[in-house]
TORMI-256672 format. One record per residue (C-alpha): residue number from 1; residue in three letters; x, y, z. Coordinates in steps of 0.001 Angstrom, whole numbers. Layout:
BEGIN
    nr   rest      east     north        up
   NUM    ALA         X         Y         Z
...
end
This chain:
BEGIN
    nr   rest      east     north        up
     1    UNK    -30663    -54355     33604
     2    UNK    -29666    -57822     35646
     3    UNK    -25937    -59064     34407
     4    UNK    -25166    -62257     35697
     5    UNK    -21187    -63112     35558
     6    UNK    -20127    -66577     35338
     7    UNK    -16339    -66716     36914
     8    UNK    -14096    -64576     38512
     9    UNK    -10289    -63830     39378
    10    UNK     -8985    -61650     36245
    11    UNK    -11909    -61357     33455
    12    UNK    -14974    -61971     35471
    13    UNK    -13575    -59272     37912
    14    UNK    -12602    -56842     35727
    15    UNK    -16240    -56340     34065
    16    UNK    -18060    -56502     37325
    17    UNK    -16562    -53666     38512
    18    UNK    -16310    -52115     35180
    19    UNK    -20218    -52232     34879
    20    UNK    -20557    -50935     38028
    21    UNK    -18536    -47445     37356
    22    UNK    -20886    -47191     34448
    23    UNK    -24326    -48905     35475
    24    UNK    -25266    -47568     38846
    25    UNK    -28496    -49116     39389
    26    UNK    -27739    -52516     37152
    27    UNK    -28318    -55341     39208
    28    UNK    -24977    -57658     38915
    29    UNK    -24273    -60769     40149
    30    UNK    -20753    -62973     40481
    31    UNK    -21057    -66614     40597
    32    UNK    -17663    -68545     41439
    33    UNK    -17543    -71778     42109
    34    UNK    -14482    -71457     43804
    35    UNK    -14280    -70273     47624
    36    UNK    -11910    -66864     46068
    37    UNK    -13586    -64561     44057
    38    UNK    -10272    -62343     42955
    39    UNK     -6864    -63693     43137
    40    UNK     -3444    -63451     41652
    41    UNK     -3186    -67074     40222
    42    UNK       232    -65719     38555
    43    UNK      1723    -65541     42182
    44    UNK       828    -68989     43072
    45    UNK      4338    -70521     42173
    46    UNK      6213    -67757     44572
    47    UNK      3623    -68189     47226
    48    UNK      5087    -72107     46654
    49    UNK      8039    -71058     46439
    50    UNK      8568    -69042     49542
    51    UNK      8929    -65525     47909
    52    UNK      5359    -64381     48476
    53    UNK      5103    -65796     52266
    54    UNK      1391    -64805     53413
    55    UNK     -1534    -66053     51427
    56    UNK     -3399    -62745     51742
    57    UNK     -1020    -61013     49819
    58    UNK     -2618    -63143     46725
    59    UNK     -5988    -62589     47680
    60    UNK     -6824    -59052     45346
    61    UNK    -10392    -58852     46799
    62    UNK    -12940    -60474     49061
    63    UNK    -16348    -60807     48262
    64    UNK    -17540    -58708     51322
    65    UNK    -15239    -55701     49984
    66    UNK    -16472    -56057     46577
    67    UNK    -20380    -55636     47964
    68    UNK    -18920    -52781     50258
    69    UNK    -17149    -51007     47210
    70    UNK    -19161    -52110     44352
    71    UNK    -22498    -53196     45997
    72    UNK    -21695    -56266     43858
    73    UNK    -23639    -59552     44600
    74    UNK    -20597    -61824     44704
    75    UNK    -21827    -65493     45309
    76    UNK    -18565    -67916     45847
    77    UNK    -18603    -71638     45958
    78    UNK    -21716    -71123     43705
    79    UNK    -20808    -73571     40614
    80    UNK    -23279    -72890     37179
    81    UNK    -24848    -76099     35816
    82    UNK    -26508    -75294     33245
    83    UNK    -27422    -72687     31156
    84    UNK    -31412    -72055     29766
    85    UNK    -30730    -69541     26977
    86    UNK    -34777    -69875     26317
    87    UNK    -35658    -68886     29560
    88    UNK    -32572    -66983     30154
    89    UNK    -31617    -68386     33066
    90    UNK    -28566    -70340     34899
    91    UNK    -28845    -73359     37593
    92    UNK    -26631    -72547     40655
    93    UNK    -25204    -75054     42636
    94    UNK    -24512    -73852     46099
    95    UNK    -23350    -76310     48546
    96    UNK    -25683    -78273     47319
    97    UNK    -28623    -76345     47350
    98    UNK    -29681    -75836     43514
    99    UNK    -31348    -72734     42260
   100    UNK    -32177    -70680     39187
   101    UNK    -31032    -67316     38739
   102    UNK    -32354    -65395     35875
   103    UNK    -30272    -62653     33300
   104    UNK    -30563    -60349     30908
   105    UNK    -27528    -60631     29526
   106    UNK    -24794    -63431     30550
   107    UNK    -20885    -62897     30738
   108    UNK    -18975    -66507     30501
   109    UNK    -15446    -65656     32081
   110    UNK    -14938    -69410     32969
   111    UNK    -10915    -70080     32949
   112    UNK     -8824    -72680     31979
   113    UNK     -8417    -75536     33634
   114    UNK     -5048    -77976     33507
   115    UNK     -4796    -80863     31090
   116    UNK     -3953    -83714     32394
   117    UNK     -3340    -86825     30154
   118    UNK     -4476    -89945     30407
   119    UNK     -1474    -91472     32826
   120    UNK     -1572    -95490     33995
   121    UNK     -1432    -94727     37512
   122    UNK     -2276    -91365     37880
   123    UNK     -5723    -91710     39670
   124    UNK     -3931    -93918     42605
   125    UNK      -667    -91186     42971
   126    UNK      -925    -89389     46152
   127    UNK      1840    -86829     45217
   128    UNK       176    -86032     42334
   129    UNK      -908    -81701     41642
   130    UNK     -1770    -79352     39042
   131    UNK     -1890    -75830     39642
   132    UNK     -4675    -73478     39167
   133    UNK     -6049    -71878     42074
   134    UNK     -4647    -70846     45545
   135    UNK     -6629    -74166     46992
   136    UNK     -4136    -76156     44999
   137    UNK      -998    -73866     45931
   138    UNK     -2146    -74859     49715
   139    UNK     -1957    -78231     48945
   140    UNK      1595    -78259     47310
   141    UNK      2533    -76077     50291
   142    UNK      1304    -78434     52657
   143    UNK      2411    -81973     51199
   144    UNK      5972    -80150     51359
   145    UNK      6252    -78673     55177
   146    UNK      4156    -81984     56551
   147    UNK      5988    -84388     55044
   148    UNK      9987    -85448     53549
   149    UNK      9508    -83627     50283
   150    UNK     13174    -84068     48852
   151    UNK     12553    -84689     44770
   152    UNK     10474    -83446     43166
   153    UNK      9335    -84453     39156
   154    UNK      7902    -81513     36926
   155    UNK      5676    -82560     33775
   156    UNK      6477    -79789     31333
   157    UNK      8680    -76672     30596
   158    UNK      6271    -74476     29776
   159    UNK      6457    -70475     31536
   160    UNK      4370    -72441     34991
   161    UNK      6419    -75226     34796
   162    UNK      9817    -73654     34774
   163    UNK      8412    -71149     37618
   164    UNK      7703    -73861     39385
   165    UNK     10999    -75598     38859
   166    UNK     13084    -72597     40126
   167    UNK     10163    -72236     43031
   168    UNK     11022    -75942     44579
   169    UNK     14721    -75196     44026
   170    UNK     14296    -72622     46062
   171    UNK     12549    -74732     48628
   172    UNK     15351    -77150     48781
   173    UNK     14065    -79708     46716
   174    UNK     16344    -81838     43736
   175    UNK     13793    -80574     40715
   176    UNK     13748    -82798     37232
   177    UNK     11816    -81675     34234
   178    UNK      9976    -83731     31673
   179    UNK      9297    -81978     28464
   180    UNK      7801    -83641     25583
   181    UNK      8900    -81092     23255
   182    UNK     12673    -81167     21957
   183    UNK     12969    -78216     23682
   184    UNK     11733    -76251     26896
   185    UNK      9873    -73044     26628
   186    UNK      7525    -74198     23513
   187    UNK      6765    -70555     22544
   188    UNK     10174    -69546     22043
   189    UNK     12051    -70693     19061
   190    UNK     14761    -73781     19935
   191    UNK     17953    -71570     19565
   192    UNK     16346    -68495     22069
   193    UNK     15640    -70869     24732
   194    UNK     18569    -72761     24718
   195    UNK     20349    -70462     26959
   196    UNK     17642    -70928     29757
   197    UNK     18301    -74454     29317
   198    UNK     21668    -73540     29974
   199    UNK     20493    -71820     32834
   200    UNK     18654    -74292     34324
   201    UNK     21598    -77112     34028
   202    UNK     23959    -74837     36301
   203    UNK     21382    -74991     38607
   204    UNK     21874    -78790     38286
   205    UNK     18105    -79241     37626
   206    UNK     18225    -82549     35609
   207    UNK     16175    -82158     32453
   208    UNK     14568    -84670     29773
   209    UNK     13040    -83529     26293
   210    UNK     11496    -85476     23523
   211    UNK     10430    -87802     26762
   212    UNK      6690    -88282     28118
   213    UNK      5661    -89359     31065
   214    UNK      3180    -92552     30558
   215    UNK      2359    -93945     33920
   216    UNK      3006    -93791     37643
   217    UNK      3957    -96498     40196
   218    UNK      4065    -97125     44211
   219    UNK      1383    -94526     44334
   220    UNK      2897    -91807     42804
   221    UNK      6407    -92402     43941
   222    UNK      7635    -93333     40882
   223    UNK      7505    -91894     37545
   224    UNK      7724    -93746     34335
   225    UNK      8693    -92202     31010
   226    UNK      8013    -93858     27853
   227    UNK     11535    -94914     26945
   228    UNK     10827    -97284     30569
   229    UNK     13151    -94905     32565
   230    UNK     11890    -94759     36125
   231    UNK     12303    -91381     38232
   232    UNK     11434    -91729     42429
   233    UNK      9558    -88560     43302
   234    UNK      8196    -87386     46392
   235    UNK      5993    -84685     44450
   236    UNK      5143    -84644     41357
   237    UNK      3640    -81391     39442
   238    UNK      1361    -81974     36031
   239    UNK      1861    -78415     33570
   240    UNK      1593    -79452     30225
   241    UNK      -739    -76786     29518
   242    UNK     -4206    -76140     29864
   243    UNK     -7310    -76131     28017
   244    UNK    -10830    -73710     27657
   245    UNK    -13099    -74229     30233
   246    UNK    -15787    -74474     27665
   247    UNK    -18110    -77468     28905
   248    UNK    -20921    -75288     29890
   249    UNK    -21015    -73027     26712
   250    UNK    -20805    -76573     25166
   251    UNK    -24237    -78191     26639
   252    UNK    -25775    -74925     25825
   253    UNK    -24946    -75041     22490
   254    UNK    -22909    -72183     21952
   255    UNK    -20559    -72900     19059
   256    UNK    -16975    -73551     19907
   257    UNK    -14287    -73470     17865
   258    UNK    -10444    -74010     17753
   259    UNK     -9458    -76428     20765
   260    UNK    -12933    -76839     21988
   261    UNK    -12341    -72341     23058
   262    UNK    -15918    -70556     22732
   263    UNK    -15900    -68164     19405
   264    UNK    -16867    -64801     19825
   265    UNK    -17088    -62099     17826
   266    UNK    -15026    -58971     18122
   267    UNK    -17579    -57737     20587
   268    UNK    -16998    -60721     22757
   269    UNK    -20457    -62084     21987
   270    UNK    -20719    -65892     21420
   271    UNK    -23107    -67243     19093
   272    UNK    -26364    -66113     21289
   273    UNK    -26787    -62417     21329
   274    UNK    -27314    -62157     25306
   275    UNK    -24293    -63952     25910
   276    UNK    -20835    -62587     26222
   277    UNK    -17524    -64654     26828
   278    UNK    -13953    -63543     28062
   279    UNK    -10965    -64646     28973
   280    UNK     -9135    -67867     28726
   281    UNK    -12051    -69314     27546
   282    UNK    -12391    -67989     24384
   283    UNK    -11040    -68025     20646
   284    UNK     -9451    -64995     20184
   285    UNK     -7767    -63372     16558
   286    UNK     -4074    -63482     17085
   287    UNK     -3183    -60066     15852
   288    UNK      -241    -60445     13673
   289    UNK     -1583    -63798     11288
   290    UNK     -5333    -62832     11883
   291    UNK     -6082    -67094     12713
   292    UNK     -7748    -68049     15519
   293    UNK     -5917    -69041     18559
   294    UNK     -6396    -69842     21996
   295    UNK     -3805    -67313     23839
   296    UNK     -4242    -67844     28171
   297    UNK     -2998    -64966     29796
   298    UNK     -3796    -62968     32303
   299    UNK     -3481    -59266     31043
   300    UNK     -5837    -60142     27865
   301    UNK     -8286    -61275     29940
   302    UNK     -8276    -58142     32152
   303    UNK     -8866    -55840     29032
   304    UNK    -11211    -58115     27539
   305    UNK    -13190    -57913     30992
   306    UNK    -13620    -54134     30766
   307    UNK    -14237    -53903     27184
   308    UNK    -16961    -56330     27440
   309    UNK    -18336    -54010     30185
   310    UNK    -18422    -50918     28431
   311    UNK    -19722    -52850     25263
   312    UNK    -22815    -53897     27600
   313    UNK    -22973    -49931     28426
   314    UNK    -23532    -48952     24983
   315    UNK    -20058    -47607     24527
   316    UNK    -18649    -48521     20995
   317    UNK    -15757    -51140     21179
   318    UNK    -13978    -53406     19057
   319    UNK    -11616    -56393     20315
   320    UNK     -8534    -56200     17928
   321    UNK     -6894    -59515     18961
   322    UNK     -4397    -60752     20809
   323    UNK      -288    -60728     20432
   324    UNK       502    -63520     23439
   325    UNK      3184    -61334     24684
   326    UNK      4441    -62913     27467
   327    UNK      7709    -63166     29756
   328    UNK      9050    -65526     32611
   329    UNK     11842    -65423     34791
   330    UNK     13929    -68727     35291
   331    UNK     16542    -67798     38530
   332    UNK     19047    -65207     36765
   333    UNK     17748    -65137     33384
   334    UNK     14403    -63642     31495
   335    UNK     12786    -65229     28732
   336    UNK     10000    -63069     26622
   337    UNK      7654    -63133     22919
   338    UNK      5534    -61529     21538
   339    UNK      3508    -62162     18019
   340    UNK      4222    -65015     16278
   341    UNK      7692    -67426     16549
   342    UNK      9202    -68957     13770
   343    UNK      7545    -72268     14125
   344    UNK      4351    -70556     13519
   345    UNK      5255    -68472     10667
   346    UNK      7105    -71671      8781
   347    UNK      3507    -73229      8395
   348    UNK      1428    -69240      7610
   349    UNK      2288    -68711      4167
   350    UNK      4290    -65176      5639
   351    UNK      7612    -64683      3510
   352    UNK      9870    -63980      6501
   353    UNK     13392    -62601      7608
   354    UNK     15113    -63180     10592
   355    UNK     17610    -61330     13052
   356    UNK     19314    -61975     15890
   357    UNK     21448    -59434     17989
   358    UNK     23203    -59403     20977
   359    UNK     23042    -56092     22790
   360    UNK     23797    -54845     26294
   361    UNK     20525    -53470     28107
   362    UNK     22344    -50507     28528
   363    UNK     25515    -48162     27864
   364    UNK     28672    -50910     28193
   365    UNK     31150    -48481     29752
   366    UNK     28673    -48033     32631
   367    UNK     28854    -50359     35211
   368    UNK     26370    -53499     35248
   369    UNK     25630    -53348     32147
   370    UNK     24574    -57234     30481
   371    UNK     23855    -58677     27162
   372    UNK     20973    -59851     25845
   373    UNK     19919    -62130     22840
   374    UNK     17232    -60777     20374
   375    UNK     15011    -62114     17492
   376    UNK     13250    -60271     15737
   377    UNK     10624    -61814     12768
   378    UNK      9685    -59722     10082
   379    UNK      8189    -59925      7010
   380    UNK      9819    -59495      3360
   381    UNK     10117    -57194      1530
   382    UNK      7877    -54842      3177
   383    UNK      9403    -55286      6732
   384    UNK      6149    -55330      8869
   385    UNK      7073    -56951     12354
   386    UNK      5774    -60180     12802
   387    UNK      7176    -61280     16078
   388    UNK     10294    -60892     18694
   389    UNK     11804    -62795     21264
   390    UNK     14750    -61369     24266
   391    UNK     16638    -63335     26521
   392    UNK     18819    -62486     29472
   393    UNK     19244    -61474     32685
   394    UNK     18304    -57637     32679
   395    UNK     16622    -55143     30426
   396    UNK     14229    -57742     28362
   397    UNK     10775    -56491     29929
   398    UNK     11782    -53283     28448
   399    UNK     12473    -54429     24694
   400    UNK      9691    -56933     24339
   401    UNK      7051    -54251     25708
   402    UNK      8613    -51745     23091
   403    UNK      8658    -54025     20075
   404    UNK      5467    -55520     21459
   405    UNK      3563    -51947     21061
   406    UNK      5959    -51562     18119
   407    UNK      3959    -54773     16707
   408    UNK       529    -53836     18002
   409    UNK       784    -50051     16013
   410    UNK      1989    -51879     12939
   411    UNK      5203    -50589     12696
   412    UNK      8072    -51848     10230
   413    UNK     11808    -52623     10702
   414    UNK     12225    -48911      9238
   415    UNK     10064    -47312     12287
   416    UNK     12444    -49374     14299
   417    UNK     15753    -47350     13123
   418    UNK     13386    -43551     14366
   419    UNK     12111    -44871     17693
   420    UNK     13557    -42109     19550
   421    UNK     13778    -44041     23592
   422    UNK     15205    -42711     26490
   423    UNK     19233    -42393     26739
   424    UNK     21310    -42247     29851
   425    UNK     24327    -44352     30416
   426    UNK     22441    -46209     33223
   427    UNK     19229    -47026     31419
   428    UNK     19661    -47334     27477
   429    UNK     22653    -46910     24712
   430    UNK     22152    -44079     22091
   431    UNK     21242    -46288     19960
   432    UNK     18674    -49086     22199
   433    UNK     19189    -52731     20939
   434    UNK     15616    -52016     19337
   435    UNK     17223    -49242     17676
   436    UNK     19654    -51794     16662
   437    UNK     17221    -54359     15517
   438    UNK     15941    -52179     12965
   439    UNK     19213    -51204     11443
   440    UNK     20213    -54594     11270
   441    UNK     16655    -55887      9448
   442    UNK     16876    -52582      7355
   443    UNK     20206    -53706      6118
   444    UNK     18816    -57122      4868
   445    UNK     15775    -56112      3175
   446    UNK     17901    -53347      1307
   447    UNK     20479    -56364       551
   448    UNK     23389    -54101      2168
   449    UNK     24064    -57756      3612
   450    UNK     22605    -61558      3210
   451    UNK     22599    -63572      6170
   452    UNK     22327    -67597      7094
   453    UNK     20820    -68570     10142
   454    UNK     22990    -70851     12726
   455    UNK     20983    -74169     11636
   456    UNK     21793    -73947      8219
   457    UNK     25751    -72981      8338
   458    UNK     26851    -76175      8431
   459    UNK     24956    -77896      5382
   460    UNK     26384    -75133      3916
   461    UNK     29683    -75826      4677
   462    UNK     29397    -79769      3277
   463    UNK     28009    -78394       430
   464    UNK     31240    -76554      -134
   465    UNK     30798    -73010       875
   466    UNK     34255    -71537      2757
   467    UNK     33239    -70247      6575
   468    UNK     36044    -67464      7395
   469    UNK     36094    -66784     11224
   470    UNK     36525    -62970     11686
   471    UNK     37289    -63061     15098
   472    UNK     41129    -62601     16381
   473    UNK     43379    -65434     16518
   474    UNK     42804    -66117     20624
   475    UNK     39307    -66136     20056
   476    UNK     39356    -68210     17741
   477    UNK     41754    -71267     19324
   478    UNK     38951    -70953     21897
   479    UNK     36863    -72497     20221
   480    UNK     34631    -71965     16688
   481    UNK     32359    -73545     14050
   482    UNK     34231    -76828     12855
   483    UNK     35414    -76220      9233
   484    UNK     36001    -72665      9862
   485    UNK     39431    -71208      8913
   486    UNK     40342    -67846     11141
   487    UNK     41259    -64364      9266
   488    UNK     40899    -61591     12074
   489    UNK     38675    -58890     10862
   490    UNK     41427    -56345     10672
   491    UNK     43670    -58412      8692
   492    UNK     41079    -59189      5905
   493    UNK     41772    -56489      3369
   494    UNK     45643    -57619      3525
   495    UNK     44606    -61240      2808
   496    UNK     41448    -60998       785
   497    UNK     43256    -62533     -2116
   498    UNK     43231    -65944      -435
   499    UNK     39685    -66073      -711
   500    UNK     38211    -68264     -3852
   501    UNK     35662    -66012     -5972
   502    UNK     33902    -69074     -7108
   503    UNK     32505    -70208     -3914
   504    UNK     30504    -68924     -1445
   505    UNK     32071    -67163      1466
   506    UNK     30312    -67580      4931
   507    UNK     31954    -65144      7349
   508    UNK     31556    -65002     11456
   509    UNK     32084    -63602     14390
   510    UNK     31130    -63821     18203
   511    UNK     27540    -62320     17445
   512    UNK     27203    -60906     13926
   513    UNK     28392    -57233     13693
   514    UNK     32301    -58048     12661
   515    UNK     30714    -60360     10313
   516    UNK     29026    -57794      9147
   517    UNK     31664    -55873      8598
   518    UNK     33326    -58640      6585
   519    UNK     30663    -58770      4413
   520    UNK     30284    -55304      3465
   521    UNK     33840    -55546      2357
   522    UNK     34046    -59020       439
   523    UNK     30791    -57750     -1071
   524    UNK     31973    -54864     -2606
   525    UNK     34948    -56768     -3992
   526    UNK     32735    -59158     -5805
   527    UNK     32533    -61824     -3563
   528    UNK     29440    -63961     -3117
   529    UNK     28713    -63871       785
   530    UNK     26807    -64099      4192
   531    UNK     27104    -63258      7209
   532    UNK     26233    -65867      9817
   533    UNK     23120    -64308     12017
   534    UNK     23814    -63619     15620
   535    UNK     27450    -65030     15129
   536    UNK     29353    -68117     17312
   537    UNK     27832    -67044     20314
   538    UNK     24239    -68327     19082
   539    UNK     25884    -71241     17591
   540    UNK     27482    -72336     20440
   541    UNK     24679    -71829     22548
   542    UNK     22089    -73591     20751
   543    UNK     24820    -77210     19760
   544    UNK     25914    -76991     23467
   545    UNK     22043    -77335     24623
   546    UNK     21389    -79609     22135
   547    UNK     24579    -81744     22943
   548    UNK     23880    -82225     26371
   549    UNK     23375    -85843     27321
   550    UNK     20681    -86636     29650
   551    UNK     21846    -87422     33236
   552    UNK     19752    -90172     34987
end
């Protein structure tokens, strides 16, 4: 059996080596058009950045080692042209010497490659980069030690982008972000990553949203948004995303699908039997909705590479889809998800609830111990998990990977409550914030408490509904939701009788439990009322980010 991979780095990789475990005698070829075979392309910003300092740490594999371990015929700089699915064969371009090599079955495992928008301008800029491979990281590396890098202009707050923004801070460099979005971070929802907004204006990196950038002038040196502000850059950094790295698929006539991605089936085969496609490349299921999606990540494609290998060994195997869980770290702060966000699930058709807690990563009378914001998305009534989101500066790889597996083995709000985790005062509480997170869903689905979410408290409130701050009195005077009047938690019982029964009572607190509280009392008094979702402190977060003028 000959399999002939097209592509490297995570995918590609992963099934050539995979094969090789299980096909001894297979003949199995690697055809990268790129001069690395196997590299960590999620390293690239730190190499950038300074943190990683030797390229070869980023280099997984060479293609001599890979022939040595593997006996694998690794060919780099060897670009595919075209595919022959007749013939079953591929064109090779290497160094401009063009042959055919011949399969019997094919593995597409092509990558992503950056979009970059049509700019006026852009084609003359000579500080101009995207970042994909560790070619382009040399580049970036080099325009800043050779010559007076001092500003530089990132296009786009996605995960790259923002790595790369704390990267050249690092460096030195005055770093401004452009984000076309009304927020940064796109796959978080607007009030979960307004606190690495917040995080990335004490760092004075200037930031614009809801701006674009339409052209360049002075060769690059200055950038022009489309409100006809003008930025002067030294280096300028294109990540507004990327797209499937499906042009080859394409002229063979393999059938695409959902942003141009290359469907496959949940064997990984595309629409010709012989051919297999991984990686970013491809139209995946996204787990929770069951749509297709195009999800680019690194640790899907790695699976996807060995299933497809053990697939092509006979071995039984079904792809199940992907959840997109994914985290970044912006200087002090984490940001995760996983499943679906609430912009996605407003436009599904899913009847949805939604939390938001504020727990400490682990036991508060410990020392070091910090808080972190949680959503959680679930559906109603039957409380399957839909998606989560964590934010803060320690202990958020831990929840999203439980609630991500939590997701992935189709747990419910109520599994959430018996997770039994691991307790010590340095590492957990007795009851983890995921713990937590069920508890407080379980409560809302068994109407123990209604809740309003921190975008809607306020048409509430000028449509006549009576916000009670719960907090104490000092808390209070330092600062709260305007309209709110303040009656401390403690003295409520003493003073319930100033309440109105004929309108709805919105109660609050810093982050939701003391509201809680509240509610559980006025409730069982007869009072209509909710309990503002993840309290002042989300409010305050989210209105301060979204207050923030623009500095030029």
């Amino acid at each position: 059996m000959k399999f002939v991979i097209v592509g490297g780095v995570a995918g590609g990789m992963s099934a050539a080596t995979r094969l090789r475990r299980l096909n001894e005698d297979a003949e199995i070829i690697v055809l990268e058009k790129g001069p690395y075979v196997s590299f960590a392309n999620c390293g690239l910003p730190y190499y950038i950045g300074g943190v990683i300092q030797n390229r070869s740490a980023l280099l997984v594999q060479t293609a001599e080692k890979l022939y040595d371990r593997f006996r694998l015929d690794v060919r780099i700089e060897s670009e595919v042209l075209k595919i022959d699915r007749q013939h079953q064969k591929v064109t090779v371009n290497h160094q401009d010497y063009l042959y055919d090599e011949s399969y019997d079955k094919l593995i597409l495992s092509t990558g992503a490659k950056p979009v970059v928008p049509p700019m006026k301008g852009a084609g003359e800029a000579d500080n101009l980069y995207t970042l994909r491979d560790v070619p382009d990281a040399e580049r970036i590396v080099q325009m800043i030690e050779t010559n007076k890098t001092g500003r530089a202009v990132i296009v786009g707050a996605g995960f790259i982008g923002l790595e790369m923004a704390e990267n050249l801070y690092r460096r030195g460099l005055k770093v401004t972000v452009i984000e076309r979005a009304g927020q940064i971070l796109p796959p978080l929802d607007i009030e979960m990553a307004a606190a690495i907004e917040r995080e990335l204006v004490s760092r004075h990196i200037r930031l614009f949203k809801g701006r674009t950038v339409t052209g360049f002038e002075d060769r690059g040196a200055t950038v022009v948004m489309d409100d006809g502000r003008k930025l002067e850059t030294d280096l300028t950094i294109l990540s507004v995303g990327v797209r499937p790295e499906s042009a080859l698929a394409a002229d063979a006539g393999l059938e695409l699908g959902t942003r141009q991605a290359i469907v496959v089936n949940d064997r990984l085969q595309t629409s010709d039997p012989n051919i297999y496609a991984i990686g970013d490349a491809i139209s995946v299921r996204h787990f929770v909705s069951g749509t297709a999606a195009v999800i680019p990540l690194a640790s899907p494609a790695n699976r996807q590479g060995r299933m497809v290998a053990d697939i092509l060994s006979g071995i039984e195997r079904h792809y199940a889809g992907t959840l997109g869980t994914s985290i970044v770290r912006v200087f002090d702060q984490a940001a995760a998800v996983t499943g679906l966000n609430e912009k996605q699930l407003q436009g599904s058709g899913i009847a949805y609830e939604t939390v938001h807690t504020s727990p400490y990563d682990h036991a508060t009378y410990y020392p070091g111990s910090q808080s972190m914001q949680l959503k959680l998305l679930f559906e109603s009534p039957a409380g399957r998990l839909l998606g989560a989101q964590a934010v803060g500066e320690q202990g958020v790889d831990k929840t999203i990977d439980v609630l991500s597996t939590a997701i992935k083995a189709k747990m419910t709000v109520y599994d959430l409550t018996e997770l039994e985790l691991a307790y010590a005062p340095p590492f957990n509480s007795a009851k983890s914030p995921v713990n937590m997170l069920g508890y407080v869903s379980q409560n809302i689905l068994e109407h123990k408490v209604y809740a309003i979410q921190w975008n809607e408290v306020d048409q509430r409130i000028r449509e006549g509904s009576l916000l009670i701050d719960v907090r104490t009195k000092s808390e209070y005077e330092q600062g709260t939701i305007p309209g709110a009047a303040n009656i401390p938690l403690d003295s409520l019982r003493e003073r319930i009788d100033e309440l109105p029964r004929h309108k709805e009572i919105i109660v609050a607190c810093r982050v939701g439990l003391r509201g809680y509280l509240a509610a559980r009392i006025l409730s069982q008094k007869g009072y209509k009322v909710k309990n503002l979702d993840g309290g002042y402190k989300l409010y305050s977060t989210v209105f301060s980010a979204k207050n923030k003028k623009e500095k030029n």
